[in-house]
MARMI-182584 format. One record per atom (N, C-alpha, C, O): x, y, z; residue in three letters. Coordinates in steps of 0.02 Angstrom, whole numbers, plus 50000, padded with zeros to 5 digits. Last residue first. Layout:
<rs>
XYZala...
</rs>
This chain:
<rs>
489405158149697unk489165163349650unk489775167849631unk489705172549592unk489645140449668unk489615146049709unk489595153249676unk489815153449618unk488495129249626unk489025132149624unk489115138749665unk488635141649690unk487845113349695unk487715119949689unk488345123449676unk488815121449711unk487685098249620unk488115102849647unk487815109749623unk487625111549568unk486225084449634unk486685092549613unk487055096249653unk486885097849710unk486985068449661unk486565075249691unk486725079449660unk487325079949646unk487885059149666unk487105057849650unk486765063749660unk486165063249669unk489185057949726unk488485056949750unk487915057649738unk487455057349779unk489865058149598unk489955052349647unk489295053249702unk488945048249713unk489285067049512unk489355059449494unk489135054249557unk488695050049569unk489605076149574unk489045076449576unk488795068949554unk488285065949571unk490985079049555unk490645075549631unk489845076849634unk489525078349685unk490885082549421unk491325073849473unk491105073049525unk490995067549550unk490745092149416unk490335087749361unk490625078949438unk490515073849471unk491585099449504unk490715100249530unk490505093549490unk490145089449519unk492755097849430unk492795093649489unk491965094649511unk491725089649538unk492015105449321unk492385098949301unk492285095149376unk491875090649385unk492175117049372unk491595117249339unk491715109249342unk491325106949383unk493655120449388unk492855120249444unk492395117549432unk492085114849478unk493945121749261unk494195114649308unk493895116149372unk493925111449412unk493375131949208unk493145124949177unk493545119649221unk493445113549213unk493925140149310unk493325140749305unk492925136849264unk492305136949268unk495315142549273unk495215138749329unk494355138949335unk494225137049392unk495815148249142unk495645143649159unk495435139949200unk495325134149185unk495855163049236unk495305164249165unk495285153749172unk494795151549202unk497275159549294unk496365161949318unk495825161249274unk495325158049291unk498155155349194unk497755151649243unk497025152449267unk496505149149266unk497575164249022unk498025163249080unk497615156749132unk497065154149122unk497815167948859unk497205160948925unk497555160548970unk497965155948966unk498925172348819unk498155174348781unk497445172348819unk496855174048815unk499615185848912unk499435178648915unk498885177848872unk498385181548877unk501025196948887unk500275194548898unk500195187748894unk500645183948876unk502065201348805unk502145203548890unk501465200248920unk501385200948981unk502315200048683unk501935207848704unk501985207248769unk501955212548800unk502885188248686unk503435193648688unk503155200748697unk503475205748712unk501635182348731unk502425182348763unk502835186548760unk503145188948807unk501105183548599unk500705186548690unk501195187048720unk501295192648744unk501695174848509unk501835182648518unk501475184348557unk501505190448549unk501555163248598unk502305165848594unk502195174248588unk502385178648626unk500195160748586unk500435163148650unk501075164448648unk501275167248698unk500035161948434unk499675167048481unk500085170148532unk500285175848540unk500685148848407unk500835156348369unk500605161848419unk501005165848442unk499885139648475unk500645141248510unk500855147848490unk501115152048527unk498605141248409unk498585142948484unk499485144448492unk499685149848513unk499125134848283unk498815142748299unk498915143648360unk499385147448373unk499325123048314unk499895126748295unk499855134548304unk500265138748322unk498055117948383unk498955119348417unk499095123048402unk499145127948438unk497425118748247unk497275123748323unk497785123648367unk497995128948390unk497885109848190unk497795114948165unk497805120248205unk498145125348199unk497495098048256unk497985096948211unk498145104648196unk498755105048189unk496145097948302unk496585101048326unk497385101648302unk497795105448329unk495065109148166unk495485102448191unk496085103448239unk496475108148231unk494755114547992unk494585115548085unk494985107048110unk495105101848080unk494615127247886unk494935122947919unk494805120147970unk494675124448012unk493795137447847unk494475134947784unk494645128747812unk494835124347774unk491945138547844unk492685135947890unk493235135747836unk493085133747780unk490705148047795unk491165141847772unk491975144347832unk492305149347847unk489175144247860unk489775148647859unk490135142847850unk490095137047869unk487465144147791unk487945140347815unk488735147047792unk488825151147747unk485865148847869unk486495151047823unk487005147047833unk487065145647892unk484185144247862unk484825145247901unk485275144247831unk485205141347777unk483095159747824unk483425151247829unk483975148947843unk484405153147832unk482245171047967unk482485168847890unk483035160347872unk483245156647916unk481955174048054unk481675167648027unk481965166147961unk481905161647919unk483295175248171unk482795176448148unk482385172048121unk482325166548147unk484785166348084unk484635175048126unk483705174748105unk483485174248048unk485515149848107unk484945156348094unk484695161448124unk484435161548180unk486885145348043unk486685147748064unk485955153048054unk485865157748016unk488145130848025unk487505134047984unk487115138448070unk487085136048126unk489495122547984unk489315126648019unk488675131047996unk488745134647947unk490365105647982unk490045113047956unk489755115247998unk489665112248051unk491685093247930unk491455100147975unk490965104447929unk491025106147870unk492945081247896unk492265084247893unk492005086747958unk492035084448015unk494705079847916unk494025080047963unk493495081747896unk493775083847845unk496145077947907unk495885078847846unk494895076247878unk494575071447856unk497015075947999unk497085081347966unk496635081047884unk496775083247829unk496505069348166unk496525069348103unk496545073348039unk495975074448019unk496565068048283unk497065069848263unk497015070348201unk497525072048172unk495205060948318unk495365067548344unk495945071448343unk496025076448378unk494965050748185unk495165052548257unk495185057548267unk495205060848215unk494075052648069unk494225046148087unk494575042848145unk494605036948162unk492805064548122unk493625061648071unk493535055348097unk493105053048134unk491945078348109unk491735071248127unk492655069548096unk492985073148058unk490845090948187unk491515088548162unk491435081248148unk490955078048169unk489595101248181unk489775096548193unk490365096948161unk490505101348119unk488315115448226unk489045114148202unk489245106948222unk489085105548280unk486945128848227unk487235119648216unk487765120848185unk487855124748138unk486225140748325unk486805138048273unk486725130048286unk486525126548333unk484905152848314unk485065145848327unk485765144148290unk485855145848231unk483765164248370unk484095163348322unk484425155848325unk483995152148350unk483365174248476unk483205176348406unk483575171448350unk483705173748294unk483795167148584unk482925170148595unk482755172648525unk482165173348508unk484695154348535unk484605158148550unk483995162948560unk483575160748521unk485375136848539unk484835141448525unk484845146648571unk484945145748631unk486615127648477unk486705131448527unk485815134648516unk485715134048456unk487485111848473unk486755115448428unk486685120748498unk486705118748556unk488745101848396unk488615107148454unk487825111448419unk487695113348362unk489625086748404unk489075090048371unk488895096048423unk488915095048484unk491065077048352unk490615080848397unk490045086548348unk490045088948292unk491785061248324unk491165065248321unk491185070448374unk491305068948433unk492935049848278unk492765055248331unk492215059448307unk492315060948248unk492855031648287unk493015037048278unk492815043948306unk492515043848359unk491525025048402unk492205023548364unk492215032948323unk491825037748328unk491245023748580unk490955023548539unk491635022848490unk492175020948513unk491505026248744unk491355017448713unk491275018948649unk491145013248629unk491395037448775unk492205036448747unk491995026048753unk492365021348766unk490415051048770unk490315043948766unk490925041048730unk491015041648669unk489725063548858unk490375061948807unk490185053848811unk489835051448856unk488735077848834unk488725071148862unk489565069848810unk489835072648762unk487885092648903unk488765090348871unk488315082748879unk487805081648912unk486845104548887unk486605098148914unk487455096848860unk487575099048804unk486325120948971unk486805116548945unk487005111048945unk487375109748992unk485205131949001unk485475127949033unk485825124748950unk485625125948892unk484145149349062unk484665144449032unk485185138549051unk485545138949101unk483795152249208unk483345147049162unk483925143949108unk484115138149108unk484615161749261unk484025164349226unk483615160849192unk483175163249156unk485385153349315unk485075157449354unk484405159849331unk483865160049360unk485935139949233unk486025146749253unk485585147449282unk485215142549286unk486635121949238unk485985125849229unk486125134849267unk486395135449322unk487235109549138unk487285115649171unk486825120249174unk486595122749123unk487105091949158unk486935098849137unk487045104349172unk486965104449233unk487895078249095unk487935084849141unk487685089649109unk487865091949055unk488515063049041unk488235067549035unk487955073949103unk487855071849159unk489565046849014unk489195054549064unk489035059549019unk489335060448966unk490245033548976unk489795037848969unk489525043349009unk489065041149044unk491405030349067unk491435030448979unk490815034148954unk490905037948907unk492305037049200unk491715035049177unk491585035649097unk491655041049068unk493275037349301unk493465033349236unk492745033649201unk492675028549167unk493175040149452unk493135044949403unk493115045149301unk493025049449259unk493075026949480unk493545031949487unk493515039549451unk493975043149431unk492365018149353unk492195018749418unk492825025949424unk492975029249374unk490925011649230unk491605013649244unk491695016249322unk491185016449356unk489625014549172unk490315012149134unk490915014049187unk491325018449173unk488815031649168unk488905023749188unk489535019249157unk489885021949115unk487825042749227unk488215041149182unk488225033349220unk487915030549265unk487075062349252unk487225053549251unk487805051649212unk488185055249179unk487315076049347unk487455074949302unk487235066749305unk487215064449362unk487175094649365unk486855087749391unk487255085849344unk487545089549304unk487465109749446unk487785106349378unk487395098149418unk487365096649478unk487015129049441unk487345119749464unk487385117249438unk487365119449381unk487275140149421unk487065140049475unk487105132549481unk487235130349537unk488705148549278unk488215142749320unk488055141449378unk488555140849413unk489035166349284unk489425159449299unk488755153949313unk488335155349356unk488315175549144unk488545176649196unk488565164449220unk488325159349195unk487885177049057unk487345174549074unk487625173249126unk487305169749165unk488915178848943unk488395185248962unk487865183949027unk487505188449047unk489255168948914unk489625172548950unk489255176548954unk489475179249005unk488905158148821unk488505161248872unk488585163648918unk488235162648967unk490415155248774unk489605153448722unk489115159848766unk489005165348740unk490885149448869unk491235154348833unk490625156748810unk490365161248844unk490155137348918unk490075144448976unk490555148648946unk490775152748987unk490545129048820unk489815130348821unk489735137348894unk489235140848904unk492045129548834unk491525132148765unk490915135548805unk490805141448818unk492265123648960unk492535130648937unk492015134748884unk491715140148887unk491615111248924unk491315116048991unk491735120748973unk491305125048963unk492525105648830unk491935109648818unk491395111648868unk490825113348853unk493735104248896unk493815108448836unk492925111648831unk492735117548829unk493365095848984unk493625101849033unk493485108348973unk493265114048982unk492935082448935unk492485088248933unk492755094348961unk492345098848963unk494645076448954unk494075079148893unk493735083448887unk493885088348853unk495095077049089unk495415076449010unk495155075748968unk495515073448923unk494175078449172unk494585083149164unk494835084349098unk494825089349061unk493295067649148unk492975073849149unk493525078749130unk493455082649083unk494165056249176unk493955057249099unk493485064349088unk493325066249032unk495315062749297unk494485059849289unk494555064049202unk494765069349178unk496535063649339unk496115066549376unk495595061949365unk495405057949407unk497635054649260unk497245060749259unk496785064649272unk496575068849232unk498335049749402unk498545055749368unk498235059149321unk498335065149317unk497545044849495unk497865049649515unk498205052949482unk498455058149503unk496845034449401unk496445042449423unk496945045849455unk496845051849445unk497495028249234unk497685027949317unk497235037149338unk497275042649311unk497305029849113unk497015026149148unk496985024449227unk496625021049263unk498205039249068unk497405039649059unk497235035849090unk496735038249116unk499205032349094unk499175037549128unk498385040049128unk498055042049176unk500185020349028unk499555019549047unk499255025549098unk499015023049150unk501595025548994unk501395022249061unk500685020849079unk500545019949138unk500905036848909unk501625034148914unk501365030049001unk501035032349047unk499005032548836unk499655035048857unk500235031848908unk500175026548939unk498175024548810unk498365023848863unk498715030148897unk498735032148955unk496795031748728unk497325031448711unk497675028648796unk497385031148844unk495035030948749unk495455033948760unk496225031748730unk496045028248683unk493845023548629unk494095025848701unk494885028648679unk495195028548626unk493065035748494unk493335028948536unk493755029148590unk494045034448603unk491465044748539unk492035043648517unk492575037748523unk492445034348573unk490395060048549unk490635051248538unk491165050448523unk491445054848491unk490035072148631unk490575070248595unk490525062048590unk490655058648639unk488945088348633unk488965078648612unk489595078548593unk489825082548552unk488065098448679unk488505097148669unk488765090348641unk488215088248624unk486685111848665unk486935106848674unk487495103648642unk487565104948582unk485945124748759unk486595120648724unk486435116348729unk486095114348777unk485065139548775unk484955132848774unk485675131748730unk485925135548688unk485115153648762unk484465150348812unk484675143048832unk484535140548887unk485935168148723unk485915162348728unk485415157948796unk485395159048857unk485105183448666unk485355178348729unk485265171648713unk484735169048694unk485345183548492unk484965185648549unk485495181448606unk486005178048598unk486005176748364unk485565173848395unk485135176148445unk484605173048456unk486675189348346unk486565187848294unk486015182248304unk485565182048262unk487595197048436unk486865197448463unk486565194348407unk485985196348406unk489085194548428unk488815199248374unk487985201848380unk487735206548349unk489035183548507unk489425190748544unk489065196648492unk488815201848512unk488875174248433unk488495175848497unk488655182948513unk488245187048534unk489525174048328unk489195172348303unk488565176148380unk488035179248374unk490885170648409unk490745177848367unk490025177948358unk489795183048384unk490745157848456unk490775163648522unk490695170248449unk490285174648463unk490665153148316unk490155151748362unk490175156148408unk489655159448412unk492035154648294unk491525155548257unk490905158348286unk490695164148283unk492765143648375unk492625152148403unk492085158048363unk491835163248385unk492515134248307unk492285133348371unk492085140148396unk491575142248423unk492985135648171unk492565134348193unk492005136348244unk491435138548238unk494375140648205unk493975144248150unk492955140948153unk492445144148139unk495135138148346unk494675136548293unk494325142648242unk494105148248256unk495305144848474unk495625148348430unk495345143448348unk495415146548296unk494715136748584unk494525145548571unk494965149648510unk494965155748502unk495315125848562unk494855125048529unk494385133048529unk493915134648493unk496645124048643unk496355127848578unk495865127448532unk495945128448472unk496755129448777unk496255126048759unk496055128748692unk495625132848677unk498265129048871unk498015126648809unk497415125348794unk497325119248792unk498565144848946unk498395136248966unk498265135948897unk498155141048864unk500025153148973unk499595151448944unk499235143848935unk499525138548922unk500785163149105unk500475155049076unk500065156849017unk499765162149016unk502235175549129unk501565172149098unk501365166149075unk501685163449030unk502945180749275unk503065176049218unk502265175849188unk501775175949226unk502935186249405unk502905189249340unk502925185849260unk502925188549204unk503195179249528unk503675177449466unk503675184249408unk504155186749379unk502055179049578unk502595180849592unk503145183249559unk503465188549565unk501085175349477unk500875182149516unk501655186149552unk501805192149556unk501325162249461unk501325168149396unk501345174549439unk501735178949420unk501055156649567unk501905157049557unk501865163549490unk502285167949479unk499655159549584unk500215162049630unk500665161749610unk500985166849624unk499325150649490unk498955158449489unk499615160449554unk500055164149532unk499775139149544unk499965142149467unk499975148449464unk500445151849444unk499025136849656unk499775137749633unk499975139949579unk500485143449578unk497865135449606unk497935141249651unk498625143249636unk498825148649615unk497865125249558unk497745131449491unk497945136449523unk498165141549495unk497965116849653unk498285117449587unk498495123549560unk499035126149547unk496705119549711unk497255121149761unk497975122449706unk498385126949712unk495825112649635unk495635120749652unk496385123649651unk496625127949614unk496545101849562unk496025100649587unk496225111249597unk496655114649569unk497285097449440unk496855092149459unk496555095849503unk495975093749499unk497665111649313unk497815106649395unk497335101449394unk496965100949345unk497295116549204unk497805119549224unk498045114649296unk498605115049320unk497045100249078unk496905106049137unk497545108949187unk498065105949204unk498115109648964unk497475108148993unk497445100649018unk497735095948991unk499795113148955unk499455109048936unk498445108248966unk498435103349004unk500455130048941unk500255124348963unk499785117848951unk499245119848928unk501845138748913unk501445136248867unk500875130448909unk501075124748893unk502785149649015unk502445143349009unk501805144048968unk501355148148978unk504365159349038unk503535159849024unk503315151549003unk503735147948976unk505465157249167unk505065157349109unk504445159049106unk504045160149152unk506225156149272unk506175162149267unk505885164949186unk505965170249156unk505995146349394unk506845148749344unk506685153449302unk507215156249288unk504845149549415unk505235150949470unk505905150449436unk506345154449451unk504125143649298unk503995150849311unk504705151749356unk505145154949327unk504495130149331unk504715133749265unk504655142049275unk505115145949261unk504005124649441unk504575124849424unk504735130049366unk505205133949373unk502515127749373unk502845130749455unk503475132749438unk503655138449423unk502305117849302unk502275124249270unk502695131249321unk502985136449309unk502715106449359unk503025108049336unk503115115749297unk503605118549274unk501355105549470unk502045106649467unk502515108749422unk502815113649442unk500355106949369unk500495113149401unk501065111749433unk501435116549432unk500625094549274unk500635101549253unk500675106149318unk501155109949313unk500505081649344unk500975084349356unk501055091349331unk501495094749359unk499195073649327unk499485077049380unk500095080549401unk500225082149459unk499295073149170unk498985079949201unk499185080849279unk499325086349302unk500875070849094unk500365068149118unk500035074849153unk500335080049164unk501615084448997unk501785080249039unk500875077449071unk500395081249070unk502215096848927unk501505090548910unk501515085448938unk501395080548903unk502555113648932unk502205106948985unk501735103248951unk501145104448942unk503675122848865unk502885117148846unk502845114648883unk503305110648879unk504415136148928unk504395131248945unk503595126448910unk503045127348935unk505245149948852unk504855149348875unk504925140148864unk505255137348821unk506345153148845unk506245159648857unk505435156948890unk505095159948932unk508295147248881unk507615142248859unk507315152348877unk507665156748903unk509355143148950unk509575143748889unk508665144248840unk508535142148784unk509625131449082unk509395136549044unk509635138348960unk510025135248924unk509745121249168unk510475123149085unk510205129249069unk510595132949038unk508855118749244unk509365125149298unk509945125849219unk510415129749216unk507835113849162unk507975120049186unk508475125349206unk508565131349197unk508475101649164unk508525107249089unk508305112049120unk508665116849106unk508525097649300unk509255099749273unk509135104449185unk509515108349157unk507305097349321unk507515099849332unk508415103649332unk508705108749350unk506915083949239unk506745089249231unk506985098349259unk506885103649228unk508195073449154unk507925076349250unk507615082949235unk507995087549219unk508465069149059unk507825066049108unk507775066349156unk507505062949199unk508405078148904unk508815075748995unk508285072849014unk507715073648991unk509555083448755unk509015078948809unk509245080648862unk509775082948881unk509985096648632unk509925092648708unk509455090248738unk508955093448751unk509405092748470unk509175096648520unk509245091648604unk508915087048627unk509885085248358unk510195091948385unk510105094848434unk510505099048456unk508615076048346unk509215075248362unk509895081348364unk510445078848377unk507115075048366unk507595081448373unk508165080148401unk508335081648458unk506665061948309unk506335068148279unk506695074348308unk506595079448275unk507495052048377unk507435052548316unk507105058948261unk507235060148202unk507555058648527unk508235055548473unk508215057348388unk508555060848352unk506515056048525unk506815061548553unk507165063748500unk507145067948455unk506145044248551unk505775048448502unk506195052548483unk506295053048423unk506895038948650unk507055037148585unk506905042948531unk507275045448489unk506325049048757unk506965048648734unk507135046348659unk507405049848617unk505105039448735unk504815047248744unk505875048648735unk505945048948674unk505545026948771unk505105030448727unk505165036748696unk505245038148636unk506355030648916unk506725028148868unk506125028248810unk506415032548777unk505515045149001unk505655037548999unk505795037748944unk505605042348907unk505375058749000unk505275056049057unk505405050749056unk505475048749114unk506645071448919unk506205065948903unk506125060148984unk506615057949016unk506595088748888unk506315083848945unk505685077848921unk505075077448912unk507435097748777unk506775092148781unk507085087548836unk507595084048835unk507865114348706unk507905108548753unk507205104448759unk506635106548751unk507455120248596unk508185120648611unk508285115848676unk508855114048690unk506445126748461unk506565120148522unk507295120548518unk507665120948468unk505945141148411unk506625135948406unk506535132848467unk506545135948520unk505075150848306unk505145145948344unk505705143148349unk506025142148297unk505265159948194unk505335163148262unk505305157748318unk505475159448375unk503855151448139unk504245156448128unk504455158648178unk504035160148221unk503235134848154unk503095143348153unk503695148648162unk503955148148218unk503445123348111unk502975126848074unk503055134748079unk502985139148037unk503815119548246unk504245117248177unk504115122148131unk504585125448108unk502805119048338unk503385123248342unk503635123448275unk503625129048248unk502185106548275unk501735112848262unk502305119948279unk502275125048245unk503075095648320unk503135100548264unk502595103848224unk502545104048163unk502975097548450unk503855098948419unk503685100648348unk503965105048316unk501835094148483unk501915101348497unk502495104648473unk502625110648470unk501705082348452unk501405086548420unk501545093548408unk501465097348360unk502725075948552unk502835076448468unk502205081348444unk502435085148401unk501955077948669unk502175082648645unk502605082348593unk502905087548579unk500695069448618unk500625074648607unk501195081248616unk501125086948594unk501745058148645unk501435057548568unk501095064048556unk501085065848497unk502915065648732unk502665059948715unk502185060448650unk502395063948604unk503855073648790unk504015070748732unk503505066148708unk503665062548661unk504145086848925unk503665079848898unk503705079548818unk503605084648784unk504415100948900unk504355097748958unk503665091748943unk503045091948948unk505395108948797unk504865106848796unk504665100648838unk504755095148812unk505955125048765unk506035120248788unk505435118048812unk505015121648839unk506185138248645unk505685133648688unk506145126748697unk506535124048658unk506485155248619unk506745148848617unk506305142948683unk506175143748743unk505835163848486unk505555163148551unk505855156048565unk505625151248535unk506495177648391unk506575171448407unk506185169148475unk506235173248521unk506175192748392unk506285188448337unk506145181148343unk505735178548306unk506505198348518unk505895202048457unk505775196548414unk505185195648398unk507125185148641unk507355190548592unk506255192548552unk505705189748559unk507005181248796unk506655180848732unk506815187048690unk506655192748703unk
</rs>
């Protein structure tokens, strides 16, 4: 990796990693120089939106071409900690897709090949780089509400997308509609109330669905000190909504989004906050969306890259995909999961 240029190769072509080709597009010092396409689709695409830029469909042969400083993994979820593996061990830095693994043992690997390697991950959860979302972690950190006491979270929305091969829909590859959704806002809501130190358990209901496939759930997270955190997601519903109301011992935020999908570059959003008693204040956003937050998040972790850093490494992520597999097997048997301290 030159001062100037950060050359990327980009492991998965499919509709989010067209996203990622051209939120790269956008940023300065970016250059896609190789694309791992997994099937004739995801190739065509290829074709048509980076036709200069060498294909292959052996993931491991764009590796061993090198020529690359750092590696995008957007590949289905059971496959990120493999491939992030691979990539560190030829001797890159990795952009990664959320969640860092499907299960503990995953992330373990990750956190180990980085450790070896020296290479840096960055996991993707850009919704800590929102003008919005992170808003909110300022908004806390500043003591502007007091200790956080109470969350709540809500996502409605319409179901899922198949993806390349129907992948959302199969559990061995994406773990569970826990992973590939709420993973983003079990990060938030224990970003939010980081002071309050890690969750003592997690209950949860739901219904619709089996394998981990569940269209409606909800889960609460409950701390030590009484504070707790109520997520629900509901992927039977239409377009995309989320709503977040956080209260604090001095204070309270409300923030919602709403579009017509969760790709959508032209959303309604606000953000209102109260210190005290005085009336709540609304903060103006320029922007919010993940349309937006990629592009930021990739800007970040390139120049983290060339400072030698990770902006969200594995470790730091492996504590919303704990949190996630507790939400799941609390599902499956009906009982609260105790977390470990």
């Amino acid at each position: 990796m030159t001062d100037s240029v950060s050359r990327i190769a980009l492991a998965g072509f499919g509709a989010w990693g067209q996203m990622h080709a051209r939120a790269l597009g956008a940023i300065d010092g970016a250059e896609v120089v190789a694309v791992y396409c997994h099937g004739e689709s995801s190739a065509k695409a290829a074709a048509e939106h980076l036709p200069d830029v060498p294909r292959f469909d052996d993931y491991e042969a764009m590796l061993a071409a090198g020529g690359y400083d750092v590696v995008s993994v957007t590949v289905p979820n059971h496959a990120h900690s493999r491939f992030a593996c691979l990539a560190l061990d030829a001797g890159a830095n990795v952009f990664l897709e959320k969640p860092a693994g499907l299960s503990l043992r995953q992330c373990d690997e990750v956190i180990a090949a980085a450790d070896r390697t020296g290479g840096r991950v960055a996991v993707n959860h850009e919704l800590r780089v929102s003008h919005q979302w992170k808003a909110v972690r300022d908004i806390v950190a500043a003591g502007d509400i007091g200790p956080v006491r109470y969350q709540h979270l809500s996502l409605f929305r319409h179901k899922f997308r198949q993806g390349s091969g129907g992948w959302r829909y199969d559990p061995q590859k994406v773990g569970s509609w826990v992973l590939e959704e709420l993973v983003h806002f079990f990060d938030l809501v224990m970003w939010y109330a980081a002071e309050n130190g890690r969750p003592a358990r997690v209950r949860t209901v739901g219904n619709g669905g089996t394998d981990g496939l569940i269209r409606n759930f909800a889960a609460t997270l409950e701390w030590a000190d009484g504070s707790a955190a109520v997520l629900s997601q509901c992927l039977s519903g239409f377009e995309h909504h989320t709503l977040l109301e956080v209260s604090g011992e001095t204070g309270a935020v409300r923030t919602w989004w709403t579009g017509a999908m969760d790709r959508t570059p032209h959303p309604e959003f606000a953000l209102k906050v109260q210190r005290g008693d005085r009336e709540p204040e609304p903060i103006d956003i320029p922007r919010s969306g993940e349309v937006f937050e990629l592009e930021e998040n990739l800007r970040l972790a390139l120049a983290g890259f060339r400072e030698g850093r990770s902006i969200f490494s594995p470790r730091e992520a492996r504590l919303a995909v704990e949190i996630c597999l507790a939400a799941d097997e609390a599902y499956r048997t009906g009982a609260p999961v105790e977390l470990p301290r």
